[in-house]
Jmol script that loads the backbone (N, CA, C; Angstrom):
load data "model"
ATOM      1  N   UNK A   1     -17.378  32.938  83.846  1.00  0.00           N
ATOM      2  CA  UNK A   1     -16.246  32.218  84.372  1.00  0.00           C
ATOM      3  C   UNK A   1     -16.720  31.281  85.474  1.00  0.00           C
ATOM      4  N   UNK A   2     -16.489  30.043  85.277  1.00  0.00           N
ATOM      5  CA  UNK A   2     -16.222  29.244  86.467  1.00  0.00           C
ATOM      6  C   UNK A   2     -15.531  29.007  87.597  1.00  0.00           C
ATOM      7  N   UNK A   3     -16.272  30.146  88.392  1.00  0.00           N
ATOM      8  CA  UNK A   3     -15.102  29.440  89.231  1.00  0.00           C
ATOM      9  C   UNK A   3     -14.813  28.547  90.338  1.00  0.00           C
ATOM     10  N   UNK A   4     -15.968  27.523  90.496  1.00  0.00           N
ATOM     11  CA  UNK A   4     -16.019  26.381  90.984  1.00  0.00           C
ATOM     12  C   UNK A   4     -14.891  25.627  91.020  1.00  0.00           C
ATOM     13  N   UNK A   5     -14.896  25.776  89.113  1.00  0.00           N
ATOM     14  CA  UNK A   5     -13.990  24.600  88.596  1.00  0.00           C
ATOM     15  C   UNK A   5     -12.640  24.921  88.721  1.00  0.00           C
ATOM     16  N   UNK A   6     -12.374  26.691  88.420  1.00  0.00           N
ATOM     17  CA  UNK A   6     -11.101  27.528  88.793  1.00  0.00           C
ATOM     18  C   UNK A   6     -10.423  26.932  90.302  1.00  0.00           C
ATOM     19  N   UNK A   7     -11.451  26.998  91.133  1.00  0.00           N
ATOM     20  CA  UNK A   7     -10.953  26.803  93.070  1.00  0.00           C
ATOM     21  C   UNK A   7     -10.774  25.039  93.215  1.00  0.00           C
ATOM     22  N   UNK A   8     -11.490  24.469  92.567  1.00  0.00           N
ATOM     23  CA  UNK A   8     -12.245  23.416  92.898  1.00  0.00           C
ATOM     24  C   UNK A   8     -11.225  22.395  93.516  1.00  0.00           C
ATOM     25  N   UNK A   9      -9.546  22.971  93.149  1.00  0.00           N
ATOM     26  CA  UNK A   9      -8.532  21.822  93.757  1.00  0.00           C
ATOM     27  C   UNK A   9      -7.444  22.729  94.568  1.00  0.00           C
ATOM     28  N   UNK A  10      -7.980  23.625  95.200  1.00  0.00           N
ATOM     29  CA  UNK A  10      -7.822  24.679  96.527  1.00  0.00           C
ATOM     30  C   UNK A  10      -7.546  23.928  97.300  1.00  0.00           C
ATOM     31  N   UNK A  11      -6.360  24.492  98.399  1.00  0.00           N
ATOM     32  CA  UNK A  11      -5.777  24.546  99.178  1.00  0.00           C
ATOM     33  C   UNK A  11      -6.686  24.933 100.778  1.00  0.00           C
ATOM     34  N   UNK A  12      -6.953  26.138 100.561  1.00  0.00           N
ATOM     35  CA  UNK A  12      -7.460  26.845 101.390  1.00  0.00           C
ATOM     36  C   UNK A  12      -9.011  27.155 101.010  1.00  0.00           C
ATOM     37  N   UNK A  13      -9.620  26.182 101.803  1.00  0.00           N
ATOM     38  CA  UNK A  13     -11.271  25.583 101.593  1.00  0.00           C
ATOM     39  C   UNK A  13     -11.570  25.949 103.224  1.00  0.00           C
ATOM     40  N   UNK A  14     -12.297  26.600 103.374  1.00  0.00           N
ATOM     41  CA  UNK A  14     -13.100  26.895 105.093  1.00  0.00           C
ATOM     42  C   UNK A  14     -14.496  26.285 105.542  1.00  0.00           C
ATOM     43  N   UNK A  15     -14.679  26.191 106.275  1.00  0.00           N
ATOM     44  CA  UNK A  15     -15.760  25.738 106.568  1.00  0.00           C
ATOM     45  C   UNK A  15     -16.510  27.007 107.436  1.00  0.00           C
ATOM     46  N   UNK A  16     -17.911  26.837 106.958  1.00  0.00           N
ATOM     47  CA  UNK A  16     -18.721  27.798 108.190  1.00  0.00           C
ATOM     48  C   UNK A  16     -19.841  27.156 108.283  1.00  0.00           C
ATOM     49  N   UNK A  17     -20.202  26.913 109.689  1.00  0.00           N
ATOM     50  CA  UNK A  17     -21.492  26.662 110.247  1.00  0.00           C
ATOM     51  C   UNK A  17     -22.630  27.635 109.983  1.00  0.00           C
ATOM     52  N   UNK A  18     -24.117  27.426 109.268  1.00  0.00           N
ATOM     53  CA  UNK A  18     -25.187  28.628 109.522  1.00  0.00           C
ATOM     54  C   UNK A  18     -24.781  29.460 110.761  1.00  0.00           C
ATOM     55  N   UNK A  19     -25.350  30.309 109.995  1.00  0.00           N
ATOM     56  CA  UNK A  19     -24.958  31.830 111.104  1.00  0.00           C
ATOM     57  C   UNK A  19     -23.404  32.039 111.630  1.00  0.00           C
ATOM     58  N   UNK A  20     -22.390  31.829 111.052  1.00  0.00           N
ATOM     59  CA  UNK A  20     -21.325  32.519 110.986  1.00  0.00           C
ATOM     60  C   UNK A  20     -21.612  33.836 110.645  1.00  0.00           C
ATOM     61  N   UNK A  21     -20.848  34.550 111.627  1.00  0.00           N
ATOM     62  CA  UNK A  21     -20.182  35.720 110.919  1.00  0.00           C
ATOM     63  C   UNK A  21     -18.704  35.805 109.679  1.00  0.00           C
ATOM     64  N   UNK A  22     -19.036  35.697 109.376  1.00  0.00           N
ATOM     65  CA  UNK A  22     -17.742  35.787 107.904  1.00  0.00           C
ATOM     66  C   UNK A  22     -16.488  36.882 108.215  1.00  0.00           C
ATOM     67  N   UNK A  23     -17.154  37.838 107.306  1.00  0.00           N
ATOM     68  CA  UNK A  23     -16.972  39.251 107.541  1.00  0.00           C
ATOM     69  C   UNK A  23     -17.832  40.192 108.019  1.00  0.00           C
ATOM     70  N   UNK A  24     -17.190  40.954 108.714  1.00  0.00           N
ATOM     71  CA  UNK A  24     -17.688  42.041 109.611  1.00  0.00           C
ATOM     72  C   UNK A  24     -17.237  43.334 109.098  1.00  0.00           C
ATOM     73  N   UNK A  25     -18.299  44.148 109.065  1.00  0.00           N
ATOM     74  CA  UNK A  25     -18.510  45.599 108.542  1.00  0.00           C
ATOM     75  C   UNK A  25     -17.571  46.653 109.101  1.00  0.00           C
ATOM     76  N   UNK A  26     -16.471  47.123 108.860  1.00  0.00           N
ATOM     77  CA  UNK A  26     -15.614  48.181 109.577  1.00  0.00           C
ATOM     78  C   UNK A  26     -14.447  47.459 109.716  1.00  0.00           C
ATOM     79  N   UNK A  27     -13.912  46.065 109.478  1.00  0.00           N
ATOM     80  CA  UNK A  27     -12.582  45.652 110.232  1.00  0.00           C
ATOM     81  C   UNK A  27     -12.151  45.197 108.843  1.00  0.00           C
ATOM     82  N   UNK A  28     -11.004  45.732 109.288  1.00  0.00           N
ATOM     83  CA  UNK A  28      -9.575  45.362 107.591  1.00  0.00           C
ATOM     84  C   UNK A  28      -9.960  43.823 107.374  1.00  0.00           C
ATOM     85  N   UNK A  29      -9.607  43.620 105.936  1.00  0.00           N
ATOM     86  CA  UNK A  29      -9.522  42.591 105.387  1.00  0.00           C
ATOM     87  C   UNK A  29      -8.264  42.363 104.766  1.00  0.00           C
ATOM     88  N   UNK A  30      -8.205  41.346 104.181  1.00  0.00           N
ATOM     89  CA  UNK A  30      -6.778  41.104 103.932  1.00  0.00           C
ATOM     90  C   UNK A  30      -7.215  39.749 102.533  1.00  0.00           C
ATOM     91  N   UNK A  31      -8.323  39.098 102.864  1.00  0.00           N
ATOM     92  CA  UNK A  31      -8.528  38.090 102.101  1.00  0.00           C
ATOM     93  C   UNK A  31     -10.305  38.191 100.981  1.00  0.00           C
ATOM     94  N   UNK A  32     -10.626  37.503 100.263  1.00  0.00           N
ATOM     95  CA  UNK A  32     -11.826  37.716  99.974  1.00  0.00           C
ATOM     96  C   UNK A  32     -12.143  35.799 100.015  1.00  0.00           C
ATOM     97  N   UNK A  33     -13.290  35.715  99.560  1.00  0.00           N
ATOM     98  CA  UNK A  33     -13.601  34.188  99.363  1.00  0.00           C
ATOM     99  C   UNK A  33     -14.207  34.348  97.836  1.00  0.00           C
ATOM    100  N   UNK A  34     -14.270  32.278  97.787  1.00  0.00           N
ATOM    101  CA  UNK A  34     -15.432  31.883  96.105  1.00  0.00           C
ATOM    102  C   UNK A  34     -16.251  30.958  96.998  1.00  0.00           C
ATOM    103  N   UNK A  35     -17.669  31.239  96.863  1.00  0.00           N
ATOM    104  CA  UNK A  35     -18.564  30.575  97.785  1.00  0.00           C
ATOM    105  C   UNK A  35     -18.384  29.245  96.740  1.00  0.00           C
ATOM    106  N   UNK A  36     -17.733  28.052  97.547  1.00  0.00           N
ATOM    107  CA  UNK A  36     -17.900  26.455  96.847  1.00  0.00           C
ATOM    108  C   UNK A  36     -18.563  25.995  97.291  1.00  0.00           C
ATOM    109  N   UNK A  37     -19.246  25.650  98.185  1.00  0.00           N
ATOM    110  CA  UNK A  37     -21.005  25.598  98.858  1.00  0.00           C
ATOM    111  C   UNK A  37     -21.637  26.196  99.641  1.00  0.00           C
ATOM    112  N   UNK A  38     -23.277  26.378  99.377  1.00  0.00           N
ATOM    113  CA  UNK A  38     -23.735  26.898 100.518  1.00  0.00           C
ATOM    114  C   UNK A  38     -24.169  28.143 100.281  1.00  0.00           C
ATOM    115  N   UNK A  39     -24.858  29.169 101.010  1.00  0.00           N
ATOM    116  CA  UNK A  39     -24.909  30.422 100.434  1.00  0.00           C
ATOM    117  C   UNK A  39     -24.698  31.422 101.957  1.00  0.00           C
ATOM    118  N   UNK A  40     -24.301  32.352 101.832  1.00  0.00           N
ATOM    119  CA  UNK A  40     -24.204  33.257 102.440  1.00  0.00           C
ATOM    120  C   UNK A  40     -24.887  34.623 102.110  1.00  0.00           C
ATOM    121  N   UNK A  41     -25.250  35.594 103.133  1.00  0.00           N
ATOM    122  CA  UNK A  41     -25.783  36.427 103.303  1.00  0.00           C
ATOM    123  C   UNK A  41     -24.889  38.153 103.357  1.00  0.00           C
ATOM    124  N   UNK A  42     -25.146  38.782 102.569  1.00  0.00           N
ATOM    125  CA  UNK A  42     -24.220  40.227 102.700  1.00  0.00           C
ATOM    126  C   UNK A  42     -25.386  41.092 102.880  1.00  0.00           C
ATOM    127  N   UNK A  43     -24.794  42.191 104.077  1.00  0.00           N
ATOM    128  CA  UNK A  43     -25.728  42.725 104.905  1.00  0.00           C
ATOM    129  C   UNK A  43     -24.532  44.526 104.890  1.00  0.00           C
ATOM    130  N   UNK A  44     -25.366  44.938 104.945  1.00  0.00           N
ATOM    131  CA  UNK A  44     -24.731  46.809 105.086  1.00  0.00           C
ATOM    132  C   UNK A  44     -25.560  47.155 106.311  1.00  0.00           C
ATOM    133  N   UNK A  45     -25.257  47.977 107.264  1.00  0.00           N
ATOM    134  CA  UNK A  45     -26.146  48.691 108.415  1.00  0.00           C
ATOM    135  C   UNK A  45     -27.463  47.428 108.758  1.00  0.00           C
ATOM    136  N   UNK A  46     -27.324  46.018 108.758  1.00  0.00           N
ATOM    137  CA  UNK A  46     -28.170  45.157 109.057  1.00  0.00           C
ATOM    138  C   UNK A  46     -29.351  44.903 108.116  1.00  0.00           C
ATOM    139  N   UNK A  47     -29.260  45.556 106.810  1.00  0.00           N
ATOM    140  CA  UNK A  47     -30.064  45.584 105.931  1.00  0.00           C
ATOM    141  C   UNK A  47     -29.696  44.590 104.268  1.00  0.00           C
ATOM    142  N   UNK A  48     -30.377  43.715 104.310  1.00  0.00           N
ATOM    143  CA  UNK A  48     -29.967  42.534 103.244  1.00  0.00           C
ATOM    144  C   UNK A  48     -29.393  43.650 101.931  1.00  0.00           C
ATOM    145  N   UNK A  49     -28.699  43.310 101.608  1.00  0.00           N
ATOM    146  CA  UNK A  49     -28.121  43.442 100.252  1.00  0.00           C
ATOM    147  C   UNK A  49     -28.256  42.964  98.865  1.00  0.00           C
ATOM    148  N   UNK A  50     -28.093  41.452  99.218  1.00  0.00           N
ATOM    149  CA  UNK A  50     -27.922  40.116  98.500  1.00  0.00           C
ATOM    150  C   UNK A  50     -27.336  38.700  98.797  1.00  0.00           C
ATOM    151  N   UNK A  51     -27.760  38.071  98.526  1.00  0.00           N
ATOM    152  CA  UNK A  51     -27.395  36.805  98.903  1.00  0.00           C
ATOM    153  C   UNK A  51     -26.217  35.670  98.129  1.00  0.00           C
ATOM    154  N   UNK A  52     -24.984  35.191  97.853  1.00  0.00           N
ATOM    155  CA  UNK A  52     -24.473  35.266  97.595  1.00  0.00           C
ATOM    156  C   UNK A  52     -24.177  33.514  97.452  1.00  0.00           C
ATOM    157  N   UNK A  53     -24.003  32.315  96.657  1.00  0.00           N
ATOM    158  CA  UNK A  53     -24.051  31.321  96.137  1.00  0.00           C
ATOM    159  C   UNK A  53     -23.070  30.363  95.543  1.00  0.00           C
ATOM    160  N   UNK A  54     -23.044  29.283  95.528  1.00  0.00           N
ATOM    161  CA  UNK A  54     -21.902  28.564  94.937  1.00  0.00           C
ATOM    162  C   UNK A  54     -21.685  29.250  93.700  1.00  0.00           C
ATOM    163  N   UNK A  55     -20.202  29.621  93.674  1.00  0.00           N
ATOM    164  CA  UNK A  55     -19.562  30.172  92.643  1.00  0.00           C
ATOM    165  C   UNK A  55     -19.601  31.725  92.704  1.00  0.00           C
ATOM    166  N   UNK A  56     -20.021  32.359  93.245  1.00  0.00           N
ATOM    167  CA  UNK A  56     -20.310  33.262  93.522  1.00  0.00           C
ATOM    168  C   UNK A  56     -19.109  34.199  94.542  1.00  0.00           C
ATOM    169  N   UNK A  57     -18.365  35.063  94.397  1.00  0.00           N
ATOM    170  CA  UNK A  57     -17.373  36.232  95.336  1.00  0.00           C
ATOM    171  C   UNK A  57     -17.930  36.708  96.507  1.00  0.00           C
ATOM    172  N   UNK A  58     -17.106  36.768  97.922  1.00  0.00           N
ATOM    173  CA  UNK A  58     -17.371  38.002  98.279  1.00  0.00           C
ATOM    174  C   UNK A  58     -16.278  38.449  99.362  1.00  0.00           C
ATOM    175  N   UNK A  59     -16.114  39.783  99.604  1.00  0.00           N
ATOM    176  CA  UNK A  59     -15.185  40.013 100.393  1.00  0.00           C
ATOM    177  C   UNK A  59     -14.200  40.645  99.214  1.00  0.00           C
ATOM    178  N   UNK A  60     -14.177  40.646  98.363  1.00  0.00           N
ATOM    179  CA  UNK A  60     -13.513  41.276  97.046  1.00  0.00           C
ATOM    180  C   UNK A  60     -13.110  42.968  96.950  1.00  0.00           C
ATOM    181  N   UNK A  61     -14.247  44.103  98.042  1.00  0.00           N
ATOM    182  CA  UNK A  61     -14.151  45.337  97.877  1.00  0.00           C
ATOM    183  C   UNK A  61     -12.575  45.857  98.556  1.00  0.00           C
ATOM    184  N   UNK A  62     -12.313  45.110  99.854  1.00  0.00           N
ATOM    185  CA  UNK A  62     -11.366  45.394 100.608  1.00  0.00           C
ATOM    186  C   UNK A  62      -9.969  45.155 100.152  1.00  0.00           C
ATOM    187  N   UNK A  63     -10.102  44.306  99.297  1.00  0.00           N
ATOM    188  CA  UNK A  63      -8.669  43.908  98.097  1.00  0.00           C
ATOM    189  C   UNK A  63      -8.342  44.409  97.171  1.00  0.00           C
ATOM    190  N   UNK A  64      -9.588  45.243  96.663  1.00  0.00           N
ATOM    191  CA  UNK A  64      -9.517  46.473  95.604  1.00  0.00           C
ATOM    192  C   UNK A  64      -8.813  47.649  96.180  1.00  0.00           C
ATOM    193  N   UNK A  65      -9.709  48.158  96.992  1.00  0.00           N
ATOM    194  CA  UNK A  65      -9.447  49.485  97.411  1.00  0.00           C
ATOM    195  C   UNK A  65      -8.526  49.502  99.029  1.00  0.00           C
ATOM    196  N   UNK A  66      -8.254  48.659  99.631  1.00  0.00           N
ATOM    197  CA  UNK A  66      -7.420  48.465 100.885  1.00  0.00           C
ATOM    198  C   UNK A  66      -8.383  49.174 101.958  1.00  0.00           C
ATOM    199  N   UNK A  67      -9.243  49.189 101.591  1.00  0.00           N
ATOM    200  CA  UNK A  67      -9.869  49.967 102.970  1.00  0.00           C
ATOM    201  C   UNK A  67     -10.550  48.867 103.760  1.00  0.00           C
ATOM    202  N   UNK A  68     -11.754  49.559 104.784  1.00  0.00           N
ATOM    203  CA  UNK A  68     -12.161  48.150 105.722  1.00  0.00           C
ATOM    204  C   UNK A  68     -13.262  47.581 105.090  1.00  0.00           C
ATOM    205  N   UNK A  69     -13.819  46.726 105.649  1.00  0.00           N
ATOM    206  CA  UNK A  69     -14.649  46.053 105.317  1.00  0.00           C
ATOM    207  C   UNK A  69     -15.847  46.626 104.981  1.00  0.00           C
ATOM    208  N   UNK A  70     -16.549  46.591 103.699  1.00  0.00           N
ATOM    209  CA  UNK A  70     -17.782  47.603 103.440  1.00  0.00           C
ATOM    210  C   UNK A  70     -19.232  47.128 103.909  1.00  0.00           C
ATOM    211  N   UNK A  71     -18.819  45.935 103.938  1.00  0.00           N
ATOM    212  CA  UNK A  71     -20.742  44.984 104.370  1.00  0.00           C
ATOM    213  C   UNK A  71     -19.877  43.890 104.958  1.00  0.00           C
ATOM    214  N   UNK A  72     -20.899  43.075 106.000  1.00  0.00           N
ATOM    215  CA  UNK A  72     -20.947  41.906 106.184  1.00  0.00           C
ATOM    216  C   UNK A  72     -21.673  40.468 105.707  1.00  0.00           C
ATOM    217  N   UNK A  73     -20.704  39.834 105.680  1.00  0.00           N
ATOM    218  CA  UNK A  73     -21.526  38.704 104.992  1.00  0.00           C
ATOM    219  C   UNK A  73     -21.634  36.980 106.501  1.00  0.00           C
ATOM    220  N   UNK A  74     -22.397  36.526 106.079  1.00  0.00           N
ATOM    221  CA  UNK A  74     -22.599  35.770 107.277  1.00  0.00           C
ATOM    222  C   UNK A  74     -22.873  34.523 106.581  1.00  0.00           C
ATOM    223  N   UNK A  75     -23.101  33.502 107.094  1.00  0.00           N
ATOM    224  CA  UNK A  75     -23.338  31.867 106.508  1.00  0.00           C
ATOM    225  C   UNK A  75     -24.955  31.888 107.022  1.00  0.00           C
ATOM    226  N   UNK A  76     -25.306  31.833 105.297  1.00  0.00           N
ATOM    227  CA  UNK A  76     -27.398  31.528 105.776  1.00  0.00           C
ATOM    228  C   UNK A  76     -27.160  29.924 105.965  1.00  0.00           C
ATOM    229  N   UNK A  77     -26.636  29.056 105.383  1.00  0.00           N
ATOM    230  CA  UNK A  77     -26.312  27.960 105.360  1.00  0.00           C
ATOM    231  C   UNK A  77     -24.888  27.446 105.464  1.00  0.00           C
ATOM    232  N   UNK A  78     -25.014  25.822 106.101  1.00  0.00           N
ATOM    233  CA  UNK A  78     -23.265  25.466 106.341  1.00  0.00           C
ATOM    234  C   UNK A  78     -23.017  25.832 105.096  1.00  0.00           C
ATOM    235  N   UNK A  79     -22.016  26.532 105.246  1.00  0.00           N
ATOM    236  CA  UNK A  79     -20.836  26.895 103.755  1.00  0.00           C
ATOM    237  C   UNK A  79     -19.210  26.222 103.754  1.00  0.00           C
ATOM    238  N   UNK A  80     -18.838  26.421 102.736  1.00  0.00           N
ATOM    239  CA  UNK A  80     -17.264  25.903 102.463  1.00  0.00           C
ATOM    240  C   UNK A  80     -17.063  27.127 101.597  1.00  0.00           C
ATOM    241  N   UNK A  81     -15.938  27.852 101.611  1.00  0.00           N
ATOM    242  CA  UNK A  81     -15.685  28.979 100.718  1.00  0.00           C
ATOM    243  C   UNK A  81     -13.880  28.638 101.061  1.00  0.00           C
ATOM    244  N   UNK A  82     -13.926  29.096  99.508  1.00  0.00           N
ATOM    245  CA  UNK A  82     -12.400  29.272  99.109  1.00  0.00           C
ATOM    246  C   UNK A  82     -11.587  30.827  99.203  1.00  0.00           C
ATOM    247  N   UNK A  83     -10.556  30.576 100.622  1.00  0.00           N
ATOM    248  CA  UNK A  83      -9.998  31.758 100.226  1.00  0.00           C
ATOM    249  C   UNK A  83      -8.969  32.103  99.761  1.00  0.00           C
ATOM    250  N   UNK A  84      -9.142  33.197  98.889  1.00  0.00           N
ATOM    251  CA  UNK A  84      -8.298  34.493  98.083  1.00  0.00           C
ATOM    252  C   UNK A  84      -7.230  35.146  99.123  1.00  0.00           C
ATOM    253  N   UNK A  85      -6.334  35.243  98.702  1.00  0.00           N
ATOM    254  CA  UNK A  85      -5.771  36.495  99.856  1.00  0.00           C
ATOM    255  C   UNK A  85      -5.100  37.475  98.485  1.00  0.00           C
ATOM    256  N   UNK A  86      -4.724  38.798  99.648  1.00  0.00           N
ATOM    257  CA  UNK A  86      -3.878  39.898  98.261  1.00  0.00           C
ATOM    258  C   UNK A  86      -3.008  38.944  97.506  1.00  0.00           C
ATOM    259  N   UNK A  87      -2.426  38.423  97.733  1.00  0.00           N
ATOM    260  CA  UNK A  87      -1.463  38.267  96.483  1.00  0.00           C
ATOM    261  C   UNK A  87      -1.988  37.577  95.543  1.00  0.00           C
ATOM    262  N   UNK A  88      -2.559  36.300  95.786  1.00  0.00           N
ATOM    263  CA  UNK A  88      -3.303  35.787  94.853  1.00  0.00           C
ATOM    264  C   UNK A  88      -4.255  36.298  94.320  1.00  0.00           C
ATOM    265  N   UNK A  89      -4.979  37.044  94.825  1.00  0.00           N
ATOM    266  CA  UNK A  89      -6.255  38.186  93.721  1.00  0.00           C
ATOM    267  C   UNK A  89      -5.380  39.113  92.838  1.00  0.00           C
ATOM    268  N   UNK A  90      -4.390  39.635  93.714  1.00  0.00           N
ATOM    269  CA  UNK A  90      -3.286  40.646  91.920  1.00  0.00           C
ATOM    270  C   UNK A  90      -3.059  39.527  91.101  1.00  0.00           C
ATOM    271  N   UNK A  91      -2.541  38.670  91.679  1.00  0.00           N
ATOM    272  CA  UNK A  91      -2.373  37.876  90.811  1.00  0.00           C
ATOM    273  C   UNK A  91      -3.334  37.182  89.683  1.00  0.00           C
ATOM    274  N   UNK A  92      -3.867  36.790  90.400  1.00  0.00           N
ATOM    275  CA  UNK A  92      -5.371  36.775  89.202  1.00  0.00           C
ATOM    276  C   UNK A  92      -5.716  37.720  88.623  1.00  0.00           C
ATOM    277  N   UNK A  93      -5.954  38.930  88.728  1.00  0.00           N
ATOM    278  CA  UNK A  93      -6.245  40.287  88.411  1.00  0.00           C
ATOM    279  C   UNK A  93      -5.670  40.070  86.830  1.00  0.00           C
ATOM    280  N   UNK A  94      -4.379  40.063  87.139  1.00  0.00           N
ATOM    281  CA  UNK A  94      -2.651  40.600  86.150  1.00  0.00           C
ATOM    282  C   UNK A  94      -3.005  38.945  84.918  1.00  0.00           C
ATOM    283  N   UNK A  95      -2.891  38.294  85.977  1.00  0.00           N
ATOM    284  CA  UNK A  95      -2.821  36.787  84.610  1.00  0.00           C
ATOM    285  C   UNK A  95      -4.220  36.204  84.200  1.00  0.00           C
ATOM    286  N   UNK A  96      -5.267  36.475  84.508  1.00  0.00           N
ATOM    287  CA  UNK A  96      -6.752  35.979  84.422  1.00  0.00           C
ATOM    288  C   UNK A  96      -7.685  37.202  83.652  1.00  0.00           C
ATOM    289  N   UNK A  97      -7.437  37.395  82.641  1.00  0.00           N
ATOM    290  CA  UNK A  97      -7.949  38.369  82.410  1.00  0.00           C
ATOM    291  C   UNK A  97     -10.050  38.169  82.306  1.00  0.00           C
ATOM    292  N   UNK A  98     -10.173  36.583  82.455  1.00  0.00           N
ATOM    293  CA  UNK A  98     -11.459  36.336  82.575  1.00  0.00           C
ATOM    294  C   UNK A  98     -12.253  36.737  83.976  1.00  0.00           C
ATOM    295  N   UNK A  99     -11.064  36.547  84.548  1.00  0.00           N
ATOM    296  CA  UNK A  99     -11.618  36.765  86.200  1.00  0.00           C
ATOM    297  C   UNK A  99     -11.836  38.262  86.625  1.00  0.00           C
ATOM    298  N   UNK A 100     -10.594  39.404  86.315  1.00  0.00           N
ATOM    299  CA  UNK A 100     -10.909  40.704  86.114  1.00  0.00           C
ATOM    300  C   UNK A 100     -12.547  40.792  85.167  1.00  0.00           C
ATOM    301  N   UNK A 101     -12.230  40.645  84.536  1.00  0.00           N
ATOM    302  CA  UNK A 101     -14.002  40.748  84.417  1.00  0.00           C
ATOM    303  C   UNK A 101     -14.879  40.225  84.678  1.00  0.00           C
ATOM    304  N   UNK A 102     -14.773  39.085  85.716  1.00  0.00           N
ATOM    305  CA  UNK A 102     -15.927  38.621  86.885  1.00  0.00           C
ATOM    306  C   UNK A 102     -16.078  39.474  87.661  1.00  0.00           C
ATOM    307  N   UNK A 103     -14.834  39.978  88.087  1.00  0.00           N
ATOM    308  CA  UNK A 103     -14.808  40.756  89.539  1.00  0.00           C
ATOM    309  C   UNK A 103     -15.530  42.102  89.498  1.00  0.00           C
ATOM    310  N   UNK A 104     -15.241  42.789  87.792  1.00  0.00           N
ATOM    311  CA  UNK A 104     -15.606  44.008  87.615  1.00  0.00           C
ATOM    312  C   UNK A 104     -17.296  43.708  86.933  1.00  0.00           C
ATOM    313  N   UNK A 105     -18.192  42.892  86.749  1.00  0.00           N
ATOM    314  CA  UNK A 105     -19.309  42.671  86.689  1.00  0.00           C
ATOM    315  C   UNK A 105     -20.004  42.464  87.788  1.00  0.00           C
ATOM    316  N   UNK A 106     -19.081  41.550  89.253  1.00  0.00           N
ATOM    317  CA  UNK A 106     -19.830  41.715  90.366  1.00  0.00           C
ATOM    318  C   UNK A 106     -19.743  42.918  91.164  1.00  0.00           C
ATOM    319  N   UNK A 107     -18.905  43.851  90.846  1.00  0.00           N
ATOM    320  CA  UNK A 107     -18.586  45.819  91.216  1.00  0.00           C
ATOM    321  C   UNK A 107     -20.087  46.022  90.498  1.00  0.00           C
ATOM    322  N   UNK A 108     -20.087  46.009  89.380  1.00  0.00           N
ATOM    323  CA  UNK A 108     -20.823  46.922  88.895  1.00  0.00           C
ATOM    324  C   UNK A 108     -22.840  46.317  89.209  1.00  0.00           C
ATOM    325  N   UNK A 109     -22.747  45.295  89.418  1.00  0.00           N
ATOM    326  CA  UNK A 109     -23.952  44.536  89.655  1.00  0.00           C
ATOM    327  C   UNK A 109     -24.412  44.867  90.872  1.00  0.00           C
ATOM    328  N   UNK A 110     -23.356  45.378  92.212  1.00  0.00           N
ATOM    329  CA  UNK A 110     -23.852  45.571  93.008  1.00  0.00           C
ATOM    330  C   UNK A 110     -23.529  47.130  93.501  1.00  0.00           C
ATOM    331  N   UNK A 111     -23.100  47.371  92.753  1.00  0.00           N
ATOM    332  CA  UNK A 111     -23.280  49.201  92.553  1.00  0.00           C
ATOM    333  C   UNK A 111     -24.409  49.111  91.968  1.00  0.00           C
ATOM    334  N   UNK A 112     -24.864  48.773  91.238  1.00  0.00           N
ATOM    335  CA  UNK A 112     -26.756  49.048  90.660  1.00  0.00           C
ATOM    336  C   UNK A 112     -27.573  49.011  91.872  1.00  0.00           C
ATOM    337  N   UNK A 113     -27.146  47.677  92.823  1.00  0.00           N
ATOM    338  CA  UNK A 113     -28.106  47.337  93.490  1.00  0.00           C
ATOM    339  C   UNK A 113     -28.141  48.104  94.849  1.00  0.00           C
ATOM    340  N   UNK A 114     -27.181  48.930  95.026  1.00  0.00           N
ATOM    341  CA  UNK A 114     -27.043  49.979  95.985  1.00  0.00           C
ATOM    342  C   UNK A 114     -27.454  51.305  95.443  1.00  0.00           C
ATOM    343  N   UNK A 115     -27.603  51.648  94.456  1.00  0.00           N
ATOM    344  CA  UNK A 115     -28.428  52.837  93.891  1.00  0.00           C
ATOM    345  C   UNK A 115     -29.862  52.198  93.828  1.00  0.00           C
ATOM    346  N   UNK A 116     -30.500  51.108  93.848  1.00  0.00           N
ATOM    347  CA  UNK A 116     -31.667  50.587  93.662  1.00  0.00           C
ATOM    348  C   UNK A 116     -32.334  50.715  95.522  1.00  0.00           C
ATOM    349  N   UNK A 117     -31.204  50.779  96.063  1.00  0.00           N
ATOM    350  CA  UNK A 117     -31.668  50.655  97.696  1.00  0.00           C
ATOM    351  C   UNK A 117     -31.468  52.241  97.874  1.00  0.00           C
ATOM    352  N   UNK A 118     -31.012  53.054  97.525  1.00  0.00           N
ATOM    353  CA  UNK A 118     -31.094  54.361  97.676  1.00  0.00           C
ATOM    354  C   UNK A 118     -32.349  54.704  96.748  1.00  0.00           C
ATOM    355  N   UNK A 119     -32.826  54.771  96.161  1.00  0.00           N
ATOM    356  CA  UNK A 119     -34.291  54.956  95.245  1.00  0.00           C
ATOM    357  C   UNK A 119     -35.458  54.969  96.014  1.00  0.00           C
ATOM    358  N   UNK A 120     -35.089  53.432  97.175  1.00  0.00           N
ATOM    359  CA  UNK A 120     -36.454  52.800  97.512  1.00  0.00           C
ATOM    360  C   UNK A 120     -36.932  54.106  98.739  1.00  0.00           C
TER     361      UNK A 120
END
end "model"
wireframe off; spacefill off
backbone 0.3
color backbone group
């Protein structure tokens, strides 16, 4: 799924300077982003995770499950990201059935990659 092309005539486009903090590890969320430029950095206990790219989700766990924030993600570079909030992610969820299975390939991609960091 594209979703460049999905966001690409968004409303709600942000800007972040390198080295933003985005999201922060422990505090409610309410929204997620679609990285539309730039890449950002997702970090658990200060330890890289993955790095995260135009077209690319993040902030997505806290909209699933309502809890707080599970990792932080930060701006490695100026970024522009499109944000999601709850209603519009059910909503996508319920009418996008392409996007439910973006969302549930980037769950499961980085559930691997957190059993791959528990291994090491």
């Amino acid at each position: 799924m594209d979703l460049l092309e999905v966001f690409s005539d968004s409303e709600d486009l942000v800007e972040f300077p390198a080295g933003t903090e985005i999201i922060t590890e422990g505090r409610e969320g309410s929204h997620m982003y679609v990285v539309m430029q730039g890449e950002v950095t997702i970090t658990l206990k200060n330890k890289v995770l993955a790095t995260a790219s135009s077209g690319e989700i993040v902030g997505e766990m806290a909209l699933i499950n309502s809890e707080l924030r599970s990792a932080t993600v930060t701006a490695k570079t100026d970024c522009v990201l499109a944000l999601i909030d709850q209603g519009s992610f059910e909503s996508l969820l319920r009418h996008v059935p392409e996007f439910t299975l973006h969302v549930m390939n980037v769950l499961a991609s980085r559930l691997e990659t957190a059993y791959e960091m528990i291994d090491e």
